[in-house]
LONU-843195 format. One line per field, with one value per residue (C-alpha): residue in one letter; residue number from 1; x, y, z. Coordinates in Angstrom, 2 decimals, m for minus. Layout:
<recs>
code: c(A|...)
pos: c(NUM|...)
east: c(X|...)
north: c(Y|...)
up: c(Z|...)
</recs>
This chain:
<recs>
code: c(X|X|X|X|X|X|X|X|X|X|X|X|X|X|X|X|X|X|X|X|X|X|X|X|X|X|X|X|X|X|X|X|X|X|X|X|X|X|X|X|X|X|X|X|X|X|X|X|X|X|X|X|X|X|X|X|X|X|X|X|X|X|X|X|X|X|X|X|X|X|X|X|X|X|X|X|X|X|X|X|X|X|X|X|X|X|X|X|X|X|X|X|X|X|X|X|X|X|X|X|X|X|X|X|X|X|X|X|X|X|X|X|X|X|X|X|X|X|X|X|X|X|X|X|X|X|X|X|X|X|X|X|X|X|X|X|X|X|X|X|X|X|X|X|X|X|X|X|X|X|X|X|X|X|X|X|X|X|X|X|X|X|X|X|X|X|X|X|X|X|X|X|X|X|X|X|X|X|X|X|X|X|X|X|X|X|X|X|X|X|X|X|X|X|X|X|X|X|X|X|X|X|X|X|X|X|X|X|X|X|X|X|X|X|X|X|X|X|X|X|X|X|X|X|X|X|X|X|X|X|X|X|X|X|X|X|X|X|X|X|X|X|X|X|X|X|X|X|X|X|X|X|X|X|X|X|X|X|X|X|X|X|X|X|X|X|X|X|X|X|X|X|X|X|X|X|X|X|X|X|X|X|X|X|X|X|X|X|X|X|X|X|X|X|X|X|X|X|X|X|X|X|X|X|X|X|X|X|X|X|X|X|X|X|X|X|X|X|X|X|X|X|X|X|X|X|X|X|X|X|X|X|X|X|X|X|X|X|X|X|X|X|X|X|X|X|X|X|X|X|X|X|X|X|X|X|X|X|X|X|X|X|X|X|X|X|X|X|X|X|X|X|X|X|X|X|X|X|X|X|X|X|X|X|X|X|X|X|X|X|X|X|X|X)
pos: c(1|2|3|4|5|6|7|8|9|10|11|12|13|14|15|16|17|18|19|20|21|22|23|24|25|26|27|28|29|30|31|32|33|34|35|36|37|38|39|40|41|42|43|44|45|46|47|48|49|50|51|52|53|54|55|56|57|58|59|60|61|62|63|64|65|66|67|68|69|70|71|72|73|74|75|76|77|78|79|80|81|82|83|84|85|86|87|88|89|90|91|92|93|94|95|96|97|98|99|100|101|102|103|104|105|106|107|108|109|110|111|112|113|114|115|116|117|118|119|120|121|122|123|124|125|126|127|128|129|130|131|132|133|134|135|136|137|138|139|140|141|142|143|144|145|146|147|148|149|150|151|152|153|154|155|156|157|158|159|160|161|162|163|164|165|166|167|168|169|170|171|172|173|174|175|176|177|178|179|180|181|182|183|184|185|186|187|188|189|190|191|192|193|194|195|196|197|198|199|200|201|202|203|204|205|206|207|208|209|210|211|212|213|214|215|216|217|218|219|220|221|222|223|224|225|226|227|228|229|230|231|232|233|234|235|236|237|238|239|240|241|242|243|244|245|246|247|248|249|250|251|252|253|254|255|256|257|258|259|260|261|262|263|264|265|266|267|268|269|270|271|272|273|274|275|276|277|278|279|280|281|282|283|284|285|286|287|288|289|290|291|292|293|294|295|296|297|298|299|300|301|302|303|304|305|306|307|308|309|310|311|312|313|314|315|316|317|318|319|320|321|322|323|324|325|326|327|328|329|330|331|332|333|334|335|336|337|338|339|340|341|342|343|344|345|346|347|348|349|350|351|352|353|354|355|356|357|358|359|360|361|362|363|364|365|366|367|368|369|370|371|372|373|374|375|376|377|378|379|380|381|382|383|384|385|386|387|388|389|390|391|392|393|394)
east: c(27.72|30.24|31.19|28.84|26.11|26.68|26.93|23.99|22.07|23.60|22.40|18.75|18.56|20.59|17.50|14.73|16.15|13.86|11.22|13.12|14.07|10.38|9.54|12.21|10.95|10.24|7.51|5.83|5.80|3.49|0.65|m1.73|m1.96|m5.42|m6.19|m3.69|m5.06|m3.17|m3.40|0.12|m0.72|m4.24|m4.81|m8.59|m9.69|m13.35|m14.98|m14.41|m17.33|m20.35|m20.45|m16.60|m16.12|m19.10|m17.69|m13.86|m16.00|m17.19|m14.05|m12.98|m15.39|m13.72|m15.66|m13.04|m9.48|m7.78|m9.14|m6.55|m3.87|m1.12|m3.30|m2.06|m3.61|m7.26|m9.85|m12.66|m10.39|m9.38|m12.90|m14.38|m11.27|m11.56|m15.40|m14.98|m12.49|m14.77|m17.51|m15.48|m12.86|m15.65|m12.63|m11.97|m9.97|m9.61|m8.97|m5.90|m4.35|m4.75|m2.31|m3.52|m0.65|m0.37|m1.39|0.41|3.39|3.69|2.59|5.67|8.28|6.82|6.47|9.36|11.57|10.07|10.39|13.72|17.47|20.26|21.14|18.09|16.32|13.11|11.44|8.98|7.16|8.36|6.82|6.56|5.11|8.04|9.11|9.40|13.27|14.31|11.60|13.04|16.85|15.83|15.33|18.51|17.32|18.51|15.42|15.28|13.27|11.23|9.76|5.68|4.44|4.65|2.07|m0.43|0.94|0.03|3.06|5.34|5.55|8.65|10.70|9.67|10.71|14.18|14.14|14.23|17.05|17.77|18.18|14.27|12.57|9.23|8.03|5.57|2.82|0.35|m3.09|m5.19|m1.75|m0.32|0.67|m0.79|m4.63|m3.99|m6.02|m3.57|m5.66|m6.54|m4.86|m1.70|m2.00|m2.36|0.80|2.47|1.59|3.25|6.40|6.70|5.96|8.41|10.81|10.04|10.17|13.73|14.79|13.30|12.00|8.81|8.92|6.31|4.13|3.33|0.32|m0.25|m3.95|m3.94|m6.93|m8.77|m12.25|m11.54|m12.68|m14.29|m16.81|m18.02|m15.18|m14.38|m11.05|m9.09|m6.74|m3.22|m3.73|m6.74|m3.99|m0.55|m1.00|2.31|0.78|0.11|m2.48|m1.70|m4.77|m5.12|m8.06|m6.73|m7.67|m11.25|m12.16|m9.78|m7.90|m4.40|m3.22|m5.40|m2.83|m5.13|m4.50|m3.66|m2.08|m4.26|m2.71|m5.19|m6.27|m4.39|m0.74|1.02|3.08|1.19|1.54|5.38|4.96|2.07|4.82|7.37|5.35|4.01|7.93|8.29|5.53|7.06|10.82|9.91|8.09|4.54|3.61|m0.34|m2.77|m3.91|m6.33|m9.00|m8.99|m9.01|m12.11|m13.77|m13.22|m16.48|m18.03|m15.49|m15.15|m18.33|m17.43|m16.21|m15.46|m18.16|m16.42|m19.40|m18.17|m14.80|m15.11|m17.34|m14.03|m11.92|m14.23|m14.19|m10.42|m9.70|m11.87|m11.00|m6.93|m7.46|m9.51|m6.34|m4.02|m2.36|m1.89|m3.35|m5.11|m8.37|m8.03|m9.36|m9.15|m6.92|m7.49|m4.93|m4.83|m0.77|0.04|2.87|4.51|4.37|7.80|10.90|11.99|8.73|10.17|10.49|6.86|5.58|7.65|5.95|2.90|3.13|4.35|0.33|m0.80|m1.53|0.57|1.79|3.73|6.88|7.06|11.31|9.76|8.06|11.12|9.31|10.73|8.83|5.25|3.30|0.58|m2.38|m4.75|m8.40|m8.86|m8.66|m11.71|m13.94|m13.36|m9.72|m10.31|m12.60|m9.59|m7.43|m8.15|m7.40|m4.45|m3.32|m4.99|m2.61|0.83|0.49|0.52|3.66|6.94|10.00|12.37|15.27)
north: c(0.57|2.33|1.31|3.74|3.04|m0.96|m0.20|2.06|m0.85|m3.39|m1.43|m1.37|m4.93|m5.97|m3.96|m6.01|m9.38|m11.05|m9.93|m11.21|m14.46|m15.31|m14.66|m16.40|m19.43|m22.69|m23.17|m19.76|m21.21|m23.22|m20.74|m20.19|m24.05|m25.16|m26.79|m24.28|m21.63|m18.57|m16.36|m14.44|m11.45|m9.23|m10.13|m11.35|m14.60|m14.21|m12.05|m8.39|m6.10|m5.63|m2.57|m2.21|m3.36|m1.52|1.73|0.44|m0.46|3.09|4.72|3.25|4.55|8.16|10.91|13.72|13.27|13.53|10.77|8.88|11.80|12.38|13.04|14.89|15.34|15.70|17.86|15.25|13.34|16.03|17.03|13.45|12.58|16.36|16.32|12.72|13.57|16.57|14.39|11.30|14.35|17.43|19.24|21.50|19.63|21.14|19.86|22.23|20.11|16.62|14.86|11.83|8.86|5.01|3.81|4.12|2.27|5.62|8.06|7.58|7.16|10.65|12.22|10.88|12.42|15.68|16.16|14.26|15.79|13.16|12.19|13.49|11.24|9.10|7.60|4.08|1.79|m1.66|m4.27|m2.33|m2.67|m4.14|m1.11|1.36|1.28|0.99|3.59|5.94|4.72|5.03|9.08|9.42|9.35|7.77|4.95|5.23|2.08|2.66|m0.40|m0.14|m1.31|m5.11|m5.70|m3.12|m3.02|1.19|3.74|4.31|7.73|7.69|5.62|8.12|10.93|9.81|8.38|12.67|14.20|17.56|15.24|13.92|15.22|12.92|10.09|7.36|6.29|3.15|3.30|0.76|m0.92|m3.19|m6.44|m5.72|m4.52|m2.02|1.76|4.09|6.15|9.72|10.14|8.56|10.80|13.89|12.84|12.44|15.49|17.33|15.96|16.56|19.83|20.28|19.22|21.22|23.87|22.75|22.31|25.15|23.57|20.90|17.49|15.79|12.82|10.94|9.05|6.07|5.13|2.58|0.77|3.76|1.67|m1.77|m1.19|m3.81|m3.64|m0.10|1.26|5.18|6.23|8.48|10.21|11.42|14.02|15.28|16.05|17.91|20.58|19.54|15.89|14.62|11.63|8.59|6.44|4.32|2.53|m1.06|m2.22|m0.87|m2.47|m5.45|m4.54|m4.40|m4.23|m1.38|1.47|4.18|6.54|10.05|12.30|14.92|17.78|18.95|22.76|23.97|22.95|26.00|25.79|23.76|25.87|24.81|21.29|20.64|22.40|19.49|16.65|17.65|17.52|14.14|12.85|13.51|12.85|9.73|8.12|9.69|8.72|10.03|7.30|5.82|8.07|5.44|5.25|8.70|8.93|5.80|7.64|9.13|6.15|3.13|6.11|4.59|1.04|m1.28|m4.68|m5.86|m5.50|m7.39|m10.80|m10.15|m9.31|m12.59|m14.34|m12.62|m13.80|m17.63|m17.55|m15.89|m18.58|m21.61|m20.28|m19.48|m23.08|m24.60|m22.82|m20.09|m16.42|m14.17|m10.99|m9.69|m6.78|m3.16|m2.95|m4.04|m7.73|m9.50|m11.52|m11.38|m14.66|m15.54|m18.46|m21.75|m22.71|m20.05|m20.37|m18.75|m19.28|m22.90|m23.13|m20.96|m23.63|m26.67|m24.84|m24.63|m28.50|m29.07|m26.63|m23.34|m20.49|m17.57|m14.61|m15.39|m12.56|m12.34|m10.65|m7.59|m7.18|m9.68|m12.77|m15.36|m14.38|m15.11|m13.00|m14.36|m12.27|m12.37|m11.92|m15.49|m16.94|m19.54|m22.60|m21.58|m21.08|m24.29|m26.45|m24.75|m24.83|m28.16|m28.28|m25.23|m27.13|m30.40|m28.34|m26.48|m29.50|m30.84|m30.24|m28.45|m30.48|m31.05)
up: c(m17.29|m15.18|m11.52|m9.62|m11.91|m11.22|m7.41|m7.30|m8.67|m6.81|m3.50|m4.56|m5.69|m2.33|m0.15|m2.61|m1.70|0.16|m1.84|m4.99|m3.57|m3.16|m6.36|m7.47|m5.66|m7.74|m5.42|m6.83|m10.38|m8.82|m7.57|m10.40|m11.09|m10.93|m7.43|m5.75|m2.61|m3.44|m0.82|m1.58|m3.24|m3.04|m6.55|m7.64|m7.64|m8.49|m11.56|m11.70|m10.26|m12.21|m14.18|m14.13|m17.65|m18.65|m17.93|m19.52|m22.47|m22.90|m22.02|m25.10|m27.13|m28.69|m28.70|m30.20|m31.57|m28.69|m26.96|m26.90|m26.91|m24.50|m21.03|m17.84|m14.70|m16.66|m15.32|m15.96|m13.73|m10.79|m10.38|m9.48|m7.16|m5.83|m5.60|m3.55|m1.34|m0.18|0.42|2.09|4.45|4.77|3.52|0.48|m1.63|m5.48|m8.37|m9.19|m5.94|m7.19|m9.48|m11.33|m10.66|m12.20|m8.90|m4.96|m6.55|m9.60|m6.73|m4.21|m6.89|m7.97|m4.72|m3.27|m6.08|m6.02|m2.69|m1.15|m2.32|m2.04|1.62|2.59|5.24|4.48|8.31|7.31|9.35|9.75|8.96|5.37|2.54|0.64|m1.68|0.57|1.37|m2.35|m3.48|m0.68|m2.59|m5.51|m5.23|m3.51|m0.03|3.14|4.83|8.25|9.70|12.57|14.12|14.99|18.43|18.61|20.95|19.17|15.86|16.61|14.97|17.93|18.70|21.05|18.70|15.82|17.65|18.57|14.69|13.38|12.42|10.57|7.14|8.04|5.03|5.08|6.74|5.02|7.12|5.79|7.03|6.88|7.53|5.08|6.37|9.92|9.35|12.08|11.41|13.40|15.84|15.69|18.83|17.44|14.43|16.33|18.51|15.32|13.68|16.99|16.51|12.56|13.02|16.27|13.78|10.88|12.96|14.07|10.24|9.02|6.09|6.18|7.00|4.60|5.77|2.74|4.03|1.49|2.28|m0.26|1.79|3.00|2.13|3.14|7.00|8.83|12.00|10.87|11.51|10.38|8.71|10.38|7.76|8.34|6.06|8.61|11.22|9.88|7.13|4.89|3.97|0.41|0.55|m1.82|m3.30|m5.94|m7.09|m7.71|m3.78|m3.78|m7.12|m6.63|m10.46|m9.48|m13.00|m13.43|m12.87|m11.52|m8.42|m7.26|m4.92|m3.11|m1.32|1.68|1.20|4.17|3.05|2.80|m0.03|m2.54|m6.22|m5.22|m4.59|m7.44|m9.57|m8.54|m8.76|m12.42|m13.23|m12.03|m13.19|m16.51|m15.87|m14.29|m17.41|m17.90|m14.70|m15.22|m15.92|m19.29|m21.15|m21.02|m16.92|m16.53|m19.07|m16.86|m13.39|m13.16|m12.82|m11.77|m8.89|m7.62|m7.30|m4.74|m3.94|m1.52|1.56|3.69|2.14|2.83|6.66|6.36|5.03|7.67|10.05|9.23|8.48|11.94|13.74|12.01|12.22|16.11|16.31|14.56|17.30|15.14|16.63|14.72|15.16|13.48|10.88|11.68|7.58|4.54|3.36|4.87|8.14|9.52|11.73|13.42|11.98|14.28|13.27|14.03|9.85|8.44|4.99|5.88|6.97|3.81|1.43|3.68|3.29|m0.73|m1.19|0.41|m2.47|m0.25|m0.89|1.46|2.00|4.47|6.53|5.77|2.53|4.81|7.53|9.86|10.22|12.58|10.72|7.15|5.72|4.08|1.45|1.61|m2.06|m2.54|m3.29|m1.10|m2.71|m1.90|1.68|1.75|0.79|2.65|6.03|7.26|5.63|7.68|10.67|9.84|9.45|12.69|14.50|12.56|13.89|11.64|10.17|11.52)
</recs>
């Protein structure tokens, strides 16, 4: 390995090390025992929807000899995601403008490399989801973090604004919000949609909002979804199926380019490449065959805003701050104790398990997933209850 090689890597572990220091954790070893309340990651904790391995079932089932060939973005595939997207936007989305992607996760690492040259500037929300900086590294790009509104959690215009540069190539935007809940308002979307364009204008060359709408179906109270991609023409809108049917390991997703982006043949054309260079980056052959019907499915999200609704009370009863979710499934609460890491490992010696908010750029907070189950929640309540009232050590 030479020296730049071993320094290039170096940098990107150094910007995962939070994250990697919790997983490293000897209390994490400890999550998946029996008796443990996980509520770290939005992984599932109760059996997978009905009629989802159904449909996987028949998926498997061949019906030529290609089958199980080497798959692309499939048209079986690009017509259900472009068919739903017209139905879900009112827009005319085609299936010559969607590229099939192993999930959110696959779909940055391939738009980010098709799109960003080296030095090239990459504008993210803080508190982030926690790949974003090394994803933006990885390409060759430069992350610029812009801190959200702390008393709204809402994108900041102002602070994006000053934030551009001529090096701004893109900005990623997370709606339903990952860790916060927060759905960014049309009004703030519009507002941001002025100010990439004022400064594509100034660059003459696009600024692309990658708008990762990972939870675009988990809303709560009714709610409607708002999509960046509505707003500013040169957006690319990032989904992947592993929130809606709660099958994380499932790597299934997309990127959809709305119909009015101007140059799309050129960046379809860039993202195929990548897609490729970056290690077949298009979905199995047996998800893509199961899309037209695991398209259909989704976690019932009437018994999670019921679970958001008891955790929120009984936390708020207990004397936490915390805010109720507009969408996602995770409630964000500030920690009681300054060291949220210290709290988290407190936490996890009483058998409940959290995210420490150090991991997601937000020290002084922990994040909690509603995915865990209600037996989970049931013995874990008073024991957050008991630990609030505790002072830190020391």
């Amino acid at each position: 390995m030479t020296q730049a090689v071993s320094r290039r890597i170096n940098a990107l572990l150094a910007s995962m090390s939070g994250f990697l220091q919790f997983l490293d954790s000897p209390h994490l070893l400890r999550r998946l025992d029996p008796g443990v309340s996980d509520f770290v990651f939005g992984n599932p904790h109760d059996p997978v929807l009905p009629g989802y391995l159904e449909a996987r079932s028949r998926a498997l089932v061949p019906r030529d000899k290609d089958w199980f060939a080497y798959k692309l973005n499939e048209l079986e595939a690009t017509e259900v995601v472009a068919r739903s997207l017209r139905v879900q936007r009112g827009r005319d989305f085609t299936p010559d403008r969607i590229a099939m992607t192993n999930g959110t996760f696959a779909g940055l690492a391939v738009a980010l490399n098709a799109l960003v040259d080296s030095g090239d500037e990459v504008i993210y929300i803080s508190p982030p989801w926690f790949f974003y900086d090394v994803l933006i590294r990885a390409a060759g790009g430069t992350p610029v973090r812009v801190d959200a509104d702390r008393s709204t959690w809402d994108l900041d215009i102002g602070a994006i604004e000053a934030a551009v540069t001529k090096r701004t190539r893109a900005i990623i935007v997370n709606s339903p919000n990952n860790p916060t809940g927060v759905i960014y308002p049309a009004g703030t979307l519009e507002r941001l949609a002025r100010v990439l364009q004022t400064a594509s204008d100034a660059a003459g060359r696009p600024v692309y909002l990658l708008s990762d709408e990972a939870y675009n179906h988990i809303l709560f109270d009714g709610r409607s979804y708002p999509s960046p991609t509505d707003f500013y023409d040169h957006s690319l809108l990032l989904y992947t199926y592993g929130k809606t049917h709660l099958t994380p390991g499932e790597r299934l997703g997309y990127i959809a380019l709305p119909p009015t982006m101007p140059n799309s043949q050129e960046v379809m054309d860039a993202l195929f490449l990548m897609q490729t260079l970056i290690g077949w980056a298009f979905p199995a052959a047996s998800l893509q065959h199961a899309l037209a019907e695991i398209e259909k499915l989704s976690i019932d999200v009437a018994t999670l805003q019921q679970r958001r609704d008891r955790m929120v009370g009984a936390l708020t009863e207990a004397g936490y701050e915390v805010r109720s979710p507009q969408g996602t499934f995770y409630l964000l609460l500030r920690s009681p104790w300054p060291d949220d890491t210290a709290f988290t490992m407190a936490l996890a010696d009483l058998d409940v398990f959290v995210l420490p908010g150090a991991t997601f750029e937000l020290p002084g907070y922990f994040r909690i997933s509603l995915t865990a189950n209600d037996e989970m929640v049931n013995r874990s309540i008073p024991i957050f209850a008991k630990l609030f009232t505790e002072p830190p050590p020391g």
